[in-house]
C-alpha positions in Angstrom: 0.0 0.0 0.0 1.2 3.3 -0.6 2.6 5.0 2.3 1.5 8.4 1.7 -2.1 6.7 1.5 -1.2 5.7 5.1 -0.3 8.6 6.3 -3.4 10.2 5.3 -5.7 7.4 6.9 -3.7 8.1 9.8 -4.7 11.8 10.1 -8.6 11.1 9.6 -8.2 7.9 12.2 -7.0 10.7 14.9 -9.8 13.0 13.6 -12.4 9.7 14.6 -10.3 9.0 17.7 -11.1 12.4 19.4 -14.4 12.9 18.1 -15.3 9.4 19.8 -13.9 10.6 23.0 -16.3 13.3 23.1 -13.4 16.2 22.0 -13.1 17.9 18.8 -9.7 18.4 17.3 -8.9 21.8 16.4 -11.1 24.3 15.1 -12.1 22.4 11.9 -13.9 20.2 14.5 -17.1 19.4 12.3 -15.2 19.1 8.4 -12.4 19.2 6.7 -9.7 18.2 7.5 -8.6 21.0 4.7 -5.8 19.5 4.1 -2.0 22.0 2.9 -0.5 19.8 0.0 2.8 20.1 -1.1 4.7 16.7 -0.7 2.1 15.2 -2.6 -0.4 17.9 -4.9 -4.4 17.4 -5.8 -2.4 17.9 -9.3 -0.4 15.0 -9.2 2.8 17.2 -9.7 4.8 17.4 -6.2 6.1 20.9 -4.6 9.0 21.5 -2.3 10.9 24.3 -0.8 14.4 24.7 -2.3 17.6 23.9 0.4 18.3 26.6 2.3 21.2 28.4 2.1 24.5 26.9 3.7 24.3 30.1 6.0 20.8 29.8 7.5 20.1 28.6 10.9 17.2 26.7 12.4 14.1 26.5 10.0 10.8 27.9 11.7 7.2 27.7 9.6 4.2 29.2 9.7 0.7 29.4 7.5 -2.8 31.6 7.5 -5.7 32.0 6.1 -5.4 36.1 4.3 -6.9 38.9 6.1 -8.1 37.2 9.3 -4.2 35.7 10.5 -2.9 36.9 14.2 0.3 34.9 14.4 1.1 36.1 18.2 -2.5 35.2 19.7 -2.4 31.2 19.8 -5.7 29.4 20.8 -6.1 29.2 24.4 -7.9 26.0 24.4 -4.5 23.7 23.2 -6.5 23.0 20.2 -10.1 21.8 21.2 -13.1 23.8 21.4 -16.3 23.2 22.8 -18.6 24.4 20.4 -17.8 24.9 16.3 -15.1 27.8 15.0 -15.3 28.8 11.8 -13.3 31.0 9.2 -13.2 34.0 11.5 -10.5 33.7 13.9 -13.2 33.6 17.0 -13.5 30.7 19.6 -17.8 30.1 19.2 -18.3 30.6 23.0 -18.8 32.7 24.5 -20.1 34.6 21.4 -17.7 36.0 19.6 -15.8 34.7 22.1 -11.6 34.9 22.2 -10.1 36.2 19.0 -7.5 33.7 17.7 -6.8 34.5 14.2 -6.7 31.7 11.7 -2.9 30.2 11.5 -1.1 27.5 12.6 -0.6 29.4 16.0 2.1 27.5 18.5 2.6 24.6 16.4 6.3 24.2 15.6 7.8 21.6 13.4 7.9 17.8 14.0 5.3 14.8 13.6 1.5 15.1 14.0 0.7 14.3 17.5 -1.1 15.7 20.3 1.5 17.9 21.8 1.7 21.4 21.0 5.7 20.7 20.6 4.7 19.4 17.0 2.6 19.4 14.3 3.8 21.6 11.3 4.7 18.2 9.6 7.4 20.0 7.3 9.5 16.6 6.0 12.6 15.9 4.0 11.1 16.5 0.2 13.1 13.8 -0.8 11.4 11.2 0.9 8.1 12.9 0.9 7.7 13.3 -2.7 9.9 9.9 -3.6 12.3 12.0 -5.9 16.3 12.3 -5.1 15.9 15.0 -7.0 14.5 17.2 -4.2 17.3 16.0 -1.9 17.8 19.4 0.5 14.4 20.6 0.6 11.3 20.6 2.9 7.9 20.2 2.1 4.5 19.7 4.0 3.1 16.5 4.1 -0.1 14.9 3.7 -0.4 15.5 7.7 -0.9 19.2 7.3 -3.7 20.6 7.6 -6.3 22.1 9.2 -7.7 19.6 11.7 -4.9 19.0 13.4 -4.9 20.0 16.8 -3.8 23.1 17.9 -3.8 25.0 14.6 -5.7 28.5 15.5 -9.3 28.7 13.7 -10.2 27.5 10.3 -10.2 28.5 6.3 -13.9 27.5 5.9 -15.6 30.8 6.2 -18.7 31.6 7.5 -21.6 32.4 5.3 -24.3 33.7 7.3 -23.3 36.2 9.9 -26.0 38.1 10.7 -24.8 42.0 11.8 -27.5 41.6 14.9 -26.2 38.0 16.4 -29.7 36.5 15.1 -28.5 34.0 12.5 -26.7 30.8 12.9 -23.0 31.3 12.3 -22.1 28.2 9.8 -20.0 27.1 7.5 -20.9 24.8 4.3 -18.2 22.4 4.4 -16.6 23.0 1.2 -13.6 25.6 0.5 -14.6 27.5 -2.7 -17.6 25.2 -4.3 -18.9 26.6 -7.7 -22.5 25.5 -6.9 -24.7 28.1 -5.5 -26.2 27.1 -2.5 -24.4 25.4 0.5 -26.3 21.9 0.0 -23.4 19.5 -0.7 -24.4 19.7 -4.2 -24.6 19.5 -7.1 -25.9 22.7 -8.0 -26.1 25.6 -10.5 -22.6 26.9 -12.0 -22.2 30.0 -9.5 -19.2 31.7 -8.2 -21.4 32.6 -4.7 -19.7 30.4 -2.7 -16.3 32.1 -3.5 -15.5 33.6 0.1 -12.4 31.4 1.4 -9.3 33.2 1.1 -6.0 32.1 0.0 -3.2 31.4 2.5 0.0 32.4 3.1 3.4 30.1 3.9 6.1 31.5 5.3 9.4 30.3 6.5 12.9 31.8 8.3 15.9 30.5 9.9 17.4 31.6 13.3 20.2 33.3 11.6 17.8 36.1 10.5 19.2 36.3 7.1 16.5 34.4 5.1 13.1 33.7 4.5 11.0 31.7 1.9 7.1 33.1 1.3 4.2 31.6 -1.1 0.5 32.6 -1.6 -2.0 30.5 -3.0 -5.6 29.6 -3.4 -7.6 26.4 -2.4 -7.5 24.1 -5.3 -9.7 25.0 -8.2 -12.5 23.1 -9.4 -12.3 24.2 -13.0 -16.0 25.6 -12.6 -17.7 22.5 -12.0 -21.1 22.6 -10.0 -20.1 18.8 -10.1 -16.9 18.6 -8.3 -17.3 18.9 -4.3 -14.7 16.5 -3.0 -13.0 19.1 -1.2 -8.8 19.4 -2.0 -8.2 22.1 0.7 -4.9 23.8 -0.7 -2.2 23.1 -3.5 1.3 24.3 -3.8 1.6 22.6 -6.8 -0.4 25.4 -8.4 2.1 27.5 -7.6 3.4 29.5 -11.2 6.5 31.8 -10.7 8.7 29.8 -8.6 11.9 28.3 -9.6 11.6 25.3 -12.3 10.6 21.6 -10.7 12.8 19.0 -12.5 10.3 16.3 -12.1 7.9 18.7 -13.8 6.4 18.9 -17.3 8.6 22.1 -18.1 7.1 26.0 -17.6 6.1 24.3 -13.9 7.6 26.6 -11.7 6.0 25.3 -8.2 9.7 25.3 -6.1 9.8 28.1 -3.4 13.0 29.6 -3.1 14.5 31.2 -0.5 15.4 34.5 -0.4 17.6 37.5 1.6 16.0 39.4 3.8 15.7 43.1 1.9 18.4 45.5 3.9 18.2 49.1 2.9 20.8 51.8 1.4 20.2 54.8 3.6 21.3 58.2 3.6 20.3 61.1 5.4 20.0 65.1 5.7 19.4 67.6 8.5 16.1 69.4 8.5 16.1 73.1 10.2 15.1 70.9 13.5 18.2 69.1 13.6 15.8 65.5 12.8 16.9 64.0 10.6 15.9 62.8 7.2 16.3 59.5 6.3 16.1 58.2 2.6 16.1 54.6 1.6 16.6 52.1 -0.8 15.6 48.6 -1.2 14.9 45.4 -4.2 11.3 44.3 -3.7 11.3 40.6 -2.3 10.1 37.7 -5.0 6.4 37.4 -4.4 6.1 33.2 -5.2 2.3 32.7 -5.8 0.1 31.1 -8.1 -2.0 33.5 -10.3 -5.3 32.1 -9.1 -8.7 34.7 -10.3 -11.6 33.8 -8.3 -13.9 36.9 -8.3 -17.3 36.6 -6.8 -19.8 39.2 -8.7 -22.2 39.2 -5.6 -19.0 40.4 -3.4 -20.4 43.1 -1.3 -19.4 45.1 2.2 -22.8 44.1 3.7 -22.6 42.8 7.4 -25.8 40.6 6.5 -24.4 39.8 3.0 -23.2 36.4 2.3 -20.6 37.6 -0.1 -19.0 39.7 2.6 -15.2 40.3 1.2 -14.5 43.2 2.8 -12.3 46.7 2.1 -8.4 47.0 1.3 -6.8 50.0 3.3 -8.1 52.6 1.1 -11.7 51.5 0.8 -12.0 49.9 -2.3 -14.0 46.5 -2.7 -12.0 43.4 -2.3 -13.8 41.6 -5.4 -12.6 38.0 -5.1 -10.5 35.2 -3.1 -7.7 34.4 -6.0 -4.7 35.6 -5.3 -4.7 38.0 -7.9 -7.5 39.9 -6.2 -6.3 40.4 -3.2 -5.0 44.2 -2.1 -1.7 43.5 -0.9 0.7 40.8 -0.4 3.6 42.3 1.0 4.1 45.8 2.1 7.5 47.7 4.0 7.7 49.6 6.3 11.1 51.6 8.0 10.8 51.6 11.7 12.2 53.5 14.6 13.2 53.3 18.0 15.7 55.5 20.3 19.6 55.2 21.2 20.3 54.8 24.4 24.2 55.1 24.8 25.5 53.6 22.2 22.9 50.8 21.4 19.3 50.5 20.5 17.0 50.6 23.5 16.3 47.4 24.7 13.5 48.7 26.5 11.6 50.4 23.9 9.7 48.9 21.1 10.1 49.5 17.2 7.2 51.7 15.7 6.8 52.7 12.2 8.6 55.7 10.8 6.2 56.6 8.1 3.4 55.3 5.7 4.1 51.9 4.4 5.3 50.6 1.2 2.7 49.1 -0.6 3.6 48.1 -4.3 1.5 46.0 -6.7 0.9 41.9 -6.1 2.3 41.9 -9.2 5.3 43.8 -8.7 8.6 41.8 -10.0 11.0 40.7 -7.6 14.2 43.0 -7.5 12.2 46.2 -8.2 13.5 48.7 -6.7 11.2 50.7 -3.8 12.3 53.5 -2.2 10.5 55.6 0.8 11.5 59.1 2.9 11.1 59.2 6.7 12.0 61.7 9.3 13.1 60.6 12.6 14.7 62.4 15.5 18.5 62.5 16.0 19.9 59.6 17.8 17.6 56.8 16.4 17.8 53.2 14.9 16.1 52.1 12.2 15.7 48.9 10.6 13.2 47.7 7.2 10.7 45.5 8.1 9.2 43.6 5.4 5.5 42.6 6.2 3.5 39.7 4.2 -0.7 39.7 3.9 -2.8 41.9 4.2 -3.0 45.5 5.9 -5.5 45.9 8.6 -8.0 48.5 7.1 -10.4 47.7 10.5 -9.0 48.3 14.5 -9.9 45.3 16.8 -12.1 46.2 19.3 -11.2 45.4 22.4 -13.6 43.6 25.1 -16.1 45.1 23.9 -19.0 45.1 26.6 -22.0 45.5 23.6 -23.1 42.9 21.4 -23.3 44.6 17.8 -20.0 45.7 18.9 -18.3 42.2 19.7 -20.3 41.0 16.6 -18.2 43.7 14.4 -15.1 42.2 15.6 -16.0 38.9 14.1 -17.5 41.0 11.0 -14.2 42.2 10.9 -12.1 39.3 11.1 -14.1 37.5 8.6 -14.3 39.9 6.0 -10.4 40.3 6.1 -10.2 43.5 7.5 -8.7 42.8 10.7 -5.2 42.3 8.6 -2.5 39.5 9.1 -0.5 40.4 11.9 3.6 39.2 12.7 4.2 37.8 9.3 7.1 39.2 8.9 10.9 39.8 8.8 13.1 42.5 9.8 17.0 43.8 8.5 19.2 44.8 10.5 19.8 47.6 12.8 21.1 51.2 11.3 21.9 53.8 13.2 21.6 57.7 12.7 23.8 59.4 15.2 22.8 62.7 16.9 25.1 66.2 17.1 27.3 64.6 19.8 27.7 61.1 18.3 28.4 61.9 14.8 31.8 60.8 13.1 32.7 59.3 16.3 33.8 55.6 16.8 33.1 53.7 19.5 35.6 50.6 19.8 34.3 47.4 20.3 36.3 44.9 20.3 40.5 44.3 20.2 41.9 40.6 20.8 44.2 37.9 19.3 42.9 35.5 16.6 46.0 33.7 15.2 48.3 35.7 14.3 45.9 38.7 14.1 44.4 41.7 16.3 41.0 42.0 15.2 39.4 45.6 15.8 35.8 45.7 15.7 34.4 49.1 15.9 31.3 51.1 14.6 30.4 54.8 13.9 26.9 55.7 15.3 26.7 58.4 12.3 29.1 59.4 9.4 28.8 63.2 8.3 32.1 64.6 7.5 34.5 61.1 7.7 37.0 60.0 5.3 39.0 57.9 7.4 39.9 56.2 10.0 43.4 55.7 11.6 43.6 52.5 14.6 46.4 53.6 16.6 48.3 51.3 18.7 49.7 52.0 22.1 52.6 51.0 24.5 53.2 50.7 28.3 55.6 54.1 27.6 52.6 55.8 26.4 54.5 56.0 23.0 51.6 55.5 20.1 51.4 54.2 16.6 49.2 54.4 13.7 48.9 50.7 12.9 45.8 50.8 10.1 44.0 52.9 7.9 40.3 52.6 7.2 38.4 54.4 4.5 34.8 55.7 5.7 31.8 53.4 4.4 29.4 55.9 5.3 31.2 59.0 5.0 28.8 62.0 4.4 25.5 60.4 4.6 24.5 60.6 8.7 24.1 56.6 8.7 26.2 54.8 11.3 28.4 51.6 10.0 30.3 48.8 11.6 34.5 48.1 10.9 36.4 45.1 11.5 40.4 45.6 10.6 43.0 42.7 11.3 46.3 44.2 12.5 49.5 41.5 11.8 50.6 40.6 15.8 54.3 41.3 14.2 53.0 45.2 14.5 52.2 45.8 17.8 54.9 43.7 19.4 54.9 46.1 22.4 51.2 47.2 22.5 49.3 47.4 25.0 46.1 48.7 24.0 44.5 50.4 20.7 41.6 53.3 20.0 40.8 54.9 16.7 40.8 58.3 15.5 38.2 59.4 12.9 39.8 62.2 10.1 39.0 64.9 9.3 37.2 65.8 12.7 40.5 64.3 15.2 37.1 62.3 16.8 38.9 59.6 19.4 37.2 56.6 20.1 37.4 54.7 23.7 40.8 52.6 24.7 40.7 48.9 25.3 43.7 46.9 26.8 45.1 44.5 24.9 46.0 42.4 27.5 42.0 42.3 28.9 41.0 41.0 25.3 37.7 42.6 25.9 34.4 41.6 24.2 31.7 43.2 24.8 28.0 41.0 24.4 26.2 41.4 21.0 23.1 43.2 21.7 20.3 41.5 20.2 18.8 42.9 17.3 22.4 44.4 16.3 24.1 43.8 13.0 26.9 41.5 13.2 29.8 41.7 9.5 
């Protein structure tokens, strides 16, 4: 028997085991179980994630439903509910009950079992798809999906929320049917049922370099009232990823992974002494398939059951394709202060200006540029944010009913937003009056047969050099390197690291720098102490 068959009797075996026990697993509890192919597609043609790079860390994954995903709320109830969930990112009771957006929550990778230590069944692809050729990569196998227990909420929207808490909240079963009514069909060709949204997958690495992203739809029925065998979601659809070579060629279903977008900064001084900051980045590779689903009855009506909701600007979102969706991925440059020398632990990042929102269809590598202003001594970083925007605030226990039910209005048509999908560059800093052109050493000890000098500039405005000057127990000093600026003129702090030959500084005893023109000295370290200071997390490490 074929083992993949196996594995997927195994999943709807645990689905029977908990519902005989009296518990429902997850927040599918009544259907599905929806399953997130990739190992093995609907298609026939298998998908995989490309090896990571030799410089990435651990993997972490995550996946979401569009518009109603809240990756840091996790479901309260480790994965069983006791009354139905659907598509809106609520627990059913009490009504709306706890908001829990519609992801995979605290799962982490490993088997499918009932520990919330494992779940996200991401496998070798090579033995999940039975090709060598996909030795390296990861893929999701037949275990994924969303039944298991503890993944937050569920992809099979709700399709008759009544705005006064009168009507029964339910769901029909099916992701994306072409038949019109929610009988189990067959039915009249109709794109009514059209309200499930696609998903998101996204993956990173501890080393915070890297990240790998896809967007697609539940698997099309090609428009036939007859097909209702539900396939959940197919990453073999996927179209603009890199070539499969156990694919019929032109099918480009492999997700790559890609670096995470640092900007090119540069600033100016406004007559406030803040300082304006301009930057530079390539668009990240938005892999997708180019599903079209629009629904011609979508409306904004709470009582509606074609209830699609509004992008950020107010516009009508029109369908549940990929291609209709407002937003995939949007940037933003974010702030927060200095304190000392480093970023302040104790202070959180906000946004620095409007985001940057370019078109689904925008080609990787495009370059996007934005202009913030920020106060002297700051840190910024680009964070690069994937879904949806919130264009709706969550309101918070809310003591009214119509009030509470507009939070689950919200959530299911979209507008709440997907919330922490994301990834983040590194710190840059942009030094104040006092700090500018100075350097602050960081670092002088042996490696080898080398003294390596680590040291960083919190803001370059008038630099073109920098001199590491050696000194003995005499007092007697020497220049022992040169360094030419990397910043220079444009306000944006930068980080050095210069190996000295140990034949130089036979009688050293300890080393600053000097930054030219301005005659700027840095702090001394002794040699002899071979001080290192702690990385501060969050900073940029060459």
């Amino acid at each position: 028997m074929n083992h993949r068959w196996l594995r997927v009797l195994g999943v709807l075996g645990l689905v029977a085991m908990f519902a005989a026990a009296g518990q429902v697993m997850a927040n599918c509890q009544d259907e599905g179980p929806y399953p997130v192919r990739q190992c093995s597609t609907a298609s026939g043609t298998p998908a995989w994630f490309a090896p990571k790079p030799g410089a990435a860390g651990t993997v972490s994954a995550t996946w979401w439903v569009l518009g109603a995903g809240n990756r840091p709320v996790v479901d309260p109830t480790a994965g069983v509910s006791i009354a139905p969930v659907d598509g809106d990112g609520f627990i059913d009771s009490p009504n709306p009950g706890v908001f829990i957006g519609v992801d995979s929550g605290a799962l982490t990778l490993g088997a499918v079992t009932g520990d919330p230590n494992g779940g996200l069944d991401l496998v070798d692809a090579a033995a999940g798809t039975g090709s060598p050729l996909a030795t390296g990569g990861l893929c999701f196998s037949s275990s994924s999906n969303w039944a298991i227990p503890y993944v937050d909420g569920c992809s099979d929207q709700n399709r008759s929320y009544s705005a006064l808490g009168a009507g029964a909240d339910a769901s029909d079963n099916y992701l994306d049917p072409y038949f019109s009514a929610a009988t189990g069909g067959p039915g009249i060709l109709s794109d009514y049922a059209l309200v499930d949204a696609p998903m998101g997958v996204l993956l990173t690495e501890s080393e915070n370099k890297f990240f790998a992203i896809a967007f697609f739809s539940s698997t099309t029925r090609l428009g036939n009232p007859l097909d209702i065998f539900d396939k959940g979601y197919d990453m073999g659809a996927i179209t603009n990823g890199d070539p499969n070579p156990v694919a019929p060629a032109g099918n480009n279903n492999i997700v790559p992974w890609q670096s995470i977008p640092a900007p090119i900064l540069s600033t100016a001084i406004d007559p406030n002494n803040n300082r304006i900051v301009s930057a530079s980045w390539s668009s990240v590779r938005m892999v997708r398939d180019t599903s079209s689903r629009p629904n011609s009855g979508a409306s904004t009506d709470v009582s509606g059951r074609h209830v699609l909701g509004k992008d950020r600007n107010g516009a009508n979102v029109t369908g549940v394709g990929v291609e209709e969706q407002p937003e995939l991925v949007s940037y933003r440059l974010e702030r927060k202060p200095i304190s000392g020398s480093d970023c302040d632990a104790n202070q959180p990042w906000v946004s620095a200006g409007l985001p940057v929102v370019p078109a689904v269809s925008t080609p990787g590598g495009t370059p996007l540029f934005t202009s913030v202003t920020v106060p002297p001594d700051t840190c910024v970083r680009l964070t690069t944010h994937f879904g949806r925007i919130p264009s709706e605030t969550f309101q918070a226990s809310p003591a009214d009913l119509p009030t509470r039910n507009q939070n689950r209005f919200a959530s299911q048509a979209g507008n709440l937003g997907d919330i922490g999908y994301e990834v983040s560059s590194g710190t840059r800093k942009i030094g104040g009056p006092l700090a500018s052109d100075k350097p602050i050493l960081r670092r002088a000890t042996f490696e080898q047969k080398n003294l390596v000098v680590e040291f960083e500039t919190l803001g370059e405005m008038a630099t073109q050099s920098f001199q590491v000057v050696a000194k003995d127990r005499r007092g007697a000093t020497s220049i022992v390197a040169t360094v030419e600026c990397a910043q220079c003129s444009s306000g944006v702090g930068s980080e050095y690291r210069v190996l000295v030959p140990a034949t130089d500084l036979r009688t050293a005893k300890s080393v600053y720098v000097v930054a030219l023109p301005s005659g700027s000295i840095s702090n001394e370290i002794t040699i002899s102490q071979q001080t290192h200071r702690p990385e501060t997390p969050g900073r940029t490490n060459r």
